[in-house]
TIFI-217574 format. One record per residue: residue in one letter; x, y, z of N, C-alpha, C in turn. Coordinates in steps of 0.1 Angstrom, whole numbers, plus 5000, padded with zeros to 4 digits. Layout:
// residues N
AXYZXYZXYZ
...
This chain:
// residues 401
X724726198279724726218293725326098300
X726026108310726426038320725025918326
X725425798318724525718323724025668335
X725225698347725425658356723925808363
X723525928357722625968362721025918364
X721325788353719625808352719625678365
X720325658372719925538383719725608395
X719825758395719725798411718225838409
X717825778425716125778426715825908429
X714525948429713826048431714226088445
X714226258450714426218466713526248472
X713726198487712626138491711626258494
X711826398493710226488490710026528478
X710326468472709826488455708926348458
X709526218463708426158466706926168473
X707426248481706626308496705526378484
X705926458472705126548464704426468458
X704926368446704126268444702926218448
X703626138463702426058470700926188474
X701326298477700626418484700026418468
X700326448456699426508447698226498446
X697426418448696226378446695326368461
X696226428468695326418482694826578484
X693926618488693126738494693326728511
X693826798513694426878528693126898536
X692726878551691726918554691827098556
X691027158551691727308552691227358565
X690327278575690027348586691127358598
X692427288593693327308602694227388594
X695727438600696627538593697627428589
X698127398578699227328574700227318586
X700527198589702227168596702527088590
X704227118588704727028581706326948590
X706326828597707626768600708226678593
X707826748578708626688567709926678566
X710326838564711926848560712626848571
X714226838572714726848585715426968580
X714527098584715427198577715027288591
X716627298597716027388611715627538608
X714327548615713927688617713627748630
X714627758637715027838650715627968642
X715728068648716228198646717828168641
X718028228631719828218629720128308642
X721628328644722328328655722628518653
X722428578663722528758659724328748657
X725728648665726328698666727028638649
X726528558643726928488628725928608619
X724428648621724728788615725528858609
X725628908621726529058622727928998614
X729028908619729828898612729628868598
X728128838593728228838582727828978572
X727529068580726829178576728529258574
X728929258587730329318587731229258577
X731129158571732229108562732029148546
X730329178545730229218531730529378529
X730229448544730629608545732029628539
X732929538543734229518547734729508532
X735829648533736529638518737429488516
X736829528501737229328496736529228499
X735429228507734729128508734029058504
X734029108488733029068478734229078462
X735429108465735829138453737329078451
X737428938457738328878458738128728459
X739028648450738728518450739628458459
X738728338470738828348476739528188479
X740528128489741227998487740327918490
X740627778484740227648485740427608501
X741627608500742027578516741327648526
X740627798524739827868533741027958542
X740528038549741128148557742428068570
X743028088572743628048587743228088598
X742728208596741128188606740628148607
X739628068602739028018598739127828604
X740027818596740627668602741027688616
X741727778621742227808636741127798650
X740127878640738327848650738027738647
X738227648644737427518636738127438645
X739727388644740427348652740427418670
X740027508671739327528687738327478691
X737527468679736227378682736227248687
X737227198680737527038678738027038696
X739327098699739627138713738627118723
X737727198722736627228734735827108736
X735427048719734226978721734826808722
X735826788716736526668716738026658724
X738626748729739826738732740626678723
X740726758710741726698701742226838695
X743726748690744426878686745226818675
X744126898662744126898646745626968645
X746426968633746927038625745727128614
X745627238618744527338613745127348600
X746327298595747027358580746827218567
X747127118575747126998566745726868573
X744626898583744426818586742526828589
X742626948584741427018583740527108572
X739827128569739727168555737727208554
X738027358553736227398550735527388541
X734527348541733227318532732127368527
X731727358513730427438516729027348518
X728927298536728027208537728827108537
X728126988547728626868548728026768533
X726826808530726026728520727026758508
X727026898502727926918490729326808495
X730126808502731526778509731326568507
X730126538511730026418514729826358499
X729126398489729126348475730626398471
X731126508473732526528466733426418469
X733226398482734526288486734326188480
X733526088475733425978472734326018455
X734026108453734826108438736226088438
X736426128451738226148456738526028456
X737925938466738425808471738125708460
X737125708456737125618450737525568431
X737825438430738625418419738125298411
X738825258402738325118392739125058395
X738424908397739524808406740124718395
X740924648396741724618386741024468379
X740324418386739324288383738324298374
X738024458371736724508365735424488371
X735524468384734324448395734424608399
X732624638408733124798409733124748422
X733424898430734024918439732624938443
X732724938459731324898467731425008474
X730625048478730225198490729325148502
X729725108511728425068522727725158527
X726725178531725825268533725425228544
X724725288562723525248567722025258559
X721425188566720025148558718825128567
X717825298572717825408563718925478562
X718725598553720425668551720025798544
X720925858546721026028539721225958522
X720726018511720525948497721626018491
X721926088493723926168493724726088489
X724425958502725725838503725325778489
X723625738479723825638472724125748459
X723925828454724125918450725825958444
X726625988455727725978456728325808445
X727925718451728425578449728325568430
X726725618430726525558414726925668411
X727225798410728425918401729525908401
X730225738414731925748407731725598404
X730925608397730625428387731025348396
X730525328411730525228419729625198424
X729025108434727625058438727225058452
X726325068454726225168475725824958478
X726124958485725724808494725224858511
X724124818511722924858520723024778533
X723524848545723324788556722324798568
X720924648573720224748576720324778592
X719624858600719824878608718624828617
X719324788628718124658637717224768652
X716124768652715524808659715724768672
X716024648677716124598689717224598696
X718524688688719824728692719724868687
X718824938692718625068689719225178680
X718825098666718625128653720125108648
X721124998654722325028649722724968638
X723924938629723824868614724224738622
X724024628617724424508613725524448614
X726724538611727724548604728124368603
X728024268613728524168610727724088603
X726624128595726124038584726524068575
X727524178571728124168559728924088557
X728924018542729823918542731223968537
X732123848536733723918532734023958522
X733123898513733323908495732624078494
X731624108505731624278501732524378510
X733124298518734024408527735624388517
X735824298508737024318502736924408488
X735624448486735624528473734724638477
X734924678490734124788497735624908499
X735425048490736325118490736025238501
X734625278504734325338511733025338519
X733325358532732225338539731525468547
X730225498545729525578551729025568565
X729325638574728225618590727625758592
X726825768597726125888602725625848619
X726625958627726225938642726326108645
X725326138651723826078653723226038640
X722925958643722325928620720725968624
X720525948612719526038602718225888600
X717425858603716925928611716225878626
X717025818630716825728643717225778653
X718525888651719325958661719925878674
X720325738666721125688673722725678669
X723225698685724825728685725625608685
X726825628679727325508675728725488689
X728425378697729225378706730925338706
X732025358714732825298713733225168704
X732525098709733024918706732524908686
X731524988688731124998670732125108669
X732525158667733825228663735125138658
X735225048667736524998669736424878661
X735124858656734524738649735224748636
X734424888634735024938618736124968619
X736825028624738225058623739324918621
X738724798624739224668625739124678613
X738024658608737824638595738324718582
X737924838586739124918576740124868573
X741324898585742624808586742824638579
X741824608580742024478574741724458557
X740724548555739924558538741124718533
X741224768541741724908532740625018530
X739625018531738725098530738425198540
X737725328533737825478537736325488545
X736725578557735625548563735125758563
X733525758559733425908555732425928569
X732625968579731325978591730926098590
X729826118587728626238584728426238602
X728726348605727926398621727426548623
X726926578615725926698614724726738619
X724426588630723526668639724426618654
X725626658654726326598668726026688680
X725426828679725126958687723826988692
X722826858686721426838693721326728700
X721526718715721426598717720926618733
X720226498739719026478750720126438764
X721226378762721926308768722826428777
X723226368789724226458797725426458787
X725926338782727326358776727126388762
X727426448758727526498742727926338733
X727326348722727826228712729326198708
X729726088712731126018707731226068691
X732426128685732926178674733126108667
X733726088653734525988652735826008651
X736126138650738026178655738226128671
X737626138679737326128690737126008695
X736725898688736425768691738025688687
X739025738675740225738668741025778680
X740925898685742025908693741925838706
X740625768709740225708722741625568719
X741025498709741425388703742825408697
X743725488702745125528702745425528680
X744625578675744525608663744725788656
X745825838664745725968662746226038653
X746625938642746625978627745425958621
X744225928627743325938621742925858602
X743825788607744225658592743025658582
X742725648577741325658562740625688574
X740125788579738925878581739025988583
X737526038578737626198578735926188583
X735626288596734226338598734026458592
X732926448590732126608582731426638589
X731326788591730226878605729926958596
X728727038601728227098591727427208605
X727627368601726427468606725627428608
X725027378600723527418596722427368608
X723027268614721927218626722127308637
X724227278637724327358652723727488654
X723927568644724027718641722927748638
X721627698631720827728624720927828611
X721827788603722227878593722427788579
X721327678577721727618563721927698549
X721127768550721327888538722727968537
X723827918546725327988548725827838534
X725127708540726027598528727527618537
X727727558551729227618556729327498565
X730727428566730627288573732327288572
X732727178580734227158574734426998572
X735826938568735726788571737726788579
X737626718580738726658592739226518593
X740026508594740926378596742226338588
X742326258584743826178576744026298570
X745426328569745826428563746226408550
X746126258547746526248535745326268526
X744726208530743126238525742126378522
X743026428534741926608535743126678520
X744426618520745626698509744726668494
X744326508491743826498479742526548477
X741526598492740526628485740526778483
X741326848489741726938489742326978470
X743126908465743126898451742026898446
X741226778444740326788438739326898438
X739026968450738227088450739027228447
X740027198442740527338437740127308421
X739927198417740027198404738227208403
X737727158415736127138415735327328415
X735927368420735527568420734627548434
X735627458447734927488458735027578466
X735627698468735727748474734927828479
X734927838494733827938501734128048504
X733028148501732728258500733528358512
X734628468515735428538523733728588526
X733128618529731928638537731428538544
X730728438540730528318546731628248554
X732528268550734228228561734028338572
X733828458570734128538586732728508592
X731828488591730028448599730528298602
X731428208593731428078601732628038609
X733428178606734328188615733628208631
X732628298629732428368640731328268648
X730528148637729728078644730427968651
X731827998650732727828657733327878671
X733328008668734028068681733128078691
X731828068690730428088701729727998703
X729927948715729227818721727627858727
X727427968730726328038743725127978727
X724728038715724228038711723227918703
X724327768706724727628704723827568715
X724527658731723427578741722327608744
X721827788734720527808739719527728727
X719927678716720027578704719027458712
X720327398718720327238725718627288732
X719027348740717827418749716427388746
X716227468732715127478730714927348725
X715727248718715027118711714827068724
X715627048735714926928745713926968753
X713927138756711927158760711127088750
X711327088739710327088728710026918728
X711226848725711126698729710326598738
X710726728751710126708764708626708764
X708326848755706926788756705826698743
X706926708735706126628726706226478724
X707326408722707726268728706626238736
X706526238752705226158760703926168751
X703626278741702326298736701926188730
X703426168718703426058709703125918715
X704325918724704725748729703725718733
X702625778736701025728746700125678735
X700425658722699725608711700225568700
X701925598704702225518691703825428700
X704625338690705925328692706825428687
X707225528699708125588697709025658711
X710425678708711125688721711625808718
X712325898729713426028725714825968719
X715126008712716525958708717725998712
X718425928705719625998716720126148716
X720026158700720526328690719426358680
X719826468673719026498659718026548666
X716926618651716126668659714826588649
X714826468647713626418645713226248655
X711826218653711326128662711126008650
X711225908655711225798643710525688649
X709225658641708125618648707825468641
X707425378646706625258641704725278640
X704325248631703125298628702225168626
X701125148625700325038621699825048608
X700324958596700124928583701024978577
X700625068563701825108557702325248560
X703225338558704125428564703325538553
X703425518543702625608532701325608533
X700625508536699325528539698625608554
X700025628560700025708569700025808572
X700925848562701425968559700326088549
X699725988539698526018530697426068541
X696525988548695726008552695826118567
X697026088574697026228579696926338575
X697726378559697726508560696026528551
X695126448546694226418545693526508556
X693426448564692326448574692726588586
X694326568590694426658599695726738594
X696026788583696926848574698326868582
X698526738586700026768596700926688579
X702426718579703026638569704026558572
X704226448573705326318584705926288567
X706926218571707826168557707926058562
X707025958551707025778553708625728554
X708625658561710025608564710825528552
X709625468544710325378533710625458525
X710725588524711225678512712925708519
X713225688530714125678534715325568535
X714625468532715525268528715225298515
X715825138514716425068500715724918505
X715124838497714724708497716424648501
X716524598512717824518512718024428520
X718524278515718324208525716824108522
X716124098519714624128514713924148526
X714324318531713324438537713824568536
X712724628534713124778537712724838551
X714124858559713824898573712925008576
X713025068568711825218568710325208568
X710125078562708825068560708125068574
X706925098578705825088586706825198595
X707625268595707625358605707825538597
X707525628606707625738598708825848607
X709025938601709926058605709626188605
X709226218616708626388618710126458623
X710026588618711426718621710426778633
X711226758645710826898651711727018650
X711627048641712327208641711127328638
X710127328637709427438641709427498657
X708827608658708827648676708227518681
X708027548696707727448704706027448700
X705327548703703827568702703427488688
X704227528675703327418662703427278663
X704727268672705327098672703827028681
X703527108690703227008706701427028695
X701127148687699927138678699927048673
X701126998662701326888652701026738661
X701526808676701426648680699926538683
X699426688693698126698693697026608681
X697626698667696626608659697226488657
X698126398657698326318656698026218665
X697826238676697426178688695426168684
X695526228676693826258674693626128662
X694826168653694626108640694825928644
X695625908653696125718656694525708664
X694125798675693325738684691725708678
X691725768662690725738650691025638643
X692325608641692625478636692525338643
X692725338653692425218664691025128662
């Protein structure tokens, strides 16, 4: 076996399972869980139907289907980019569909990354907390994730200038997630332009995960990172590629349907590599995510419902604990008193709500793990179980005190 598998850690709800095994649930309440960030709003009627109509549809099941994806396909994807960013992709060489941003985001790292000629490995910077994809990715192309953490009092952003030079010169690729995961803070201009310096100067590939860019509290929709490139007169899009993914906007993770975008030299090789990988998505799943890129109505009644829900659950929390609305995403990221797991434990103990400890989400780095003492609830249930869930929570801190 590939030894490089036995170093990736458990993830973080197999932890969540762990820590929970030995605890007994109070059963006088009904289980809630703002564990997973797995949205469950209604999938969309009009991604449905085009997917009901595509399997009706002679050939739609009996044909293998391209890597590169439909020209439809790319054509809606590239109108997306249009409306939501004012940018204007080459849909043929500069765009490329996915199944999922998560599958898309461990694939890339095998593309870009290489053995350096010093016999040192090659470095992957990661934010720190972080999607576990990014460390994941790093140790399966024999390279090492380097942890950056992110500072609460610059609302949750990385560090970036405490890295030193000796890891930005053997750093091949770098991860960001805006809105990231799980602070749901947006990454502004000037941090954009930060990294992009730095790229240019180190040579390194920059991979921006933005997969919850379509939930968000703010009048102005989240800065992209194609969009932050073409601000900054970068409209070759030089080592970067962003990755979007359905599954938040659309409510359709079970489609696995996303695309990535940017350097065309980069979308060409990974495009290689996933012909040889058997990525190709399903001529069914291509006409429903064709048809989910072409429809915005269903996106804003989306938006909609997370910020009633926000609206009333945020004040519940912030009245007893540290916690703010974020900018995007659809979870709340809280500071707790004592440990994050022991928090986690004895709520669902006592008032059978299920939060995911924060330190299952860091890496000791630096000597701290930023996750610790705070936790991560998903609102993606209806509004009624969330403002329940909140309820007991507000029950469960004001017993703790």
């Amino acid at each position: 076996m590939n030894p490089n598998l036995f170093r990736l850690q458990a993830y973080p709800f197999e932890r969540l399972r762990q820590l929970f095994a030995p605890v007994q649930a109070n059963a006088a309440f009904k289980p809630i869980s703002l564990g997973i960030g797995e949205p469950r709003h209604a999938a969309p009627e009009v991604v449905k139907q085009a997917y009901c109509d595509a399997i009706m549809k002679s050939g739609g099941l009996s044909v293998y289907p391209a890597t590169a994806g439909e020209p439809g396909l790319r054509e809606a994807i590239g109108h997306w980019l249009q409306r939501r960013y004012a940018l204007q992709l080459d849909t043929a060489t500069q765009i490329l569909p996915v199944n999922g941003s998560r599958e898309a985001l461990f694939a890339f790292a095998q593309t870009v990354l290489q053995p350096r000629a010093d016999g040192q490995s090659a470095l992957v910077v990661c934010p720190n907390p972080f999607y576990q994809i990014y460390e994941g990715a790093a140790y399966l192309s024999n390279a090492e994730p380097y942890f950056v953490n992110s500072v609460p009092a610059r609302n949750f952003a990385q560090d970036w200038d405490s890295v030193p030079a000796s890891v930005w010169e053997r750093t091949q690729l770098l991860f960001v997630c805006s809105p990231g995961n799980p602070a749901g803070a947006v990454m502004p201009l000037s941090e954009w332009a930060r990294l992009f310096d730095l790229s240019d100067r180190y040579g390194f590939v920059i991979a921006s995960d933005e997969c919850y860019s379509e939930i968000y509290f703010r009048d102005e929709p989240p800065l992209g990172g194609l969009e932050a490139a073409a601000k900054l007169s970068r409209a070759d899009f030089k080592n970067l590629v962003s990755f979007t993914s359905l599954s938040k906007r659309s409510n359709v993770p079970g489609m696995r349907s996303g695309f990535c975008a940017g350097d065309a030299a980069l979308i060409k090789q990974f495009l290689l590599y996933r012909t040889y990988h058997g990525s190709a998505m399903s001529p069914v799943v291509q006409a429903a995510s064709t048809a989910a890129w072409n429809d915005e109505d269903h996106v804003r009644d989306n938006r909609a419902k997370y910020r009633a829900k926000f609206a009333q659950v945020t004040p519940m929390l912030s009245a007893v604990m540290d916690v703010a609305l974020p900018d995007a995403g659809f979870y709340l990221w809280a500071k707790v008193k004592g440990s994050d797991t022991e928090f986690a434990r004895d709520l669902l103990a006592n008032y059978n709500v299920t939060v995911l400890p924060g330190s299952f989400l860091a890496r000791e780095a630096q000597a701290s793990n930023p996750g610790a003492g705070r936790i991560r609830m998903a609102l993606v249930a209806e509004t009624a179980e969330c403002v329940e869930a909140a309820e007991r929570i507000v029950q469960f801190v004001q017993s703790r005190s």
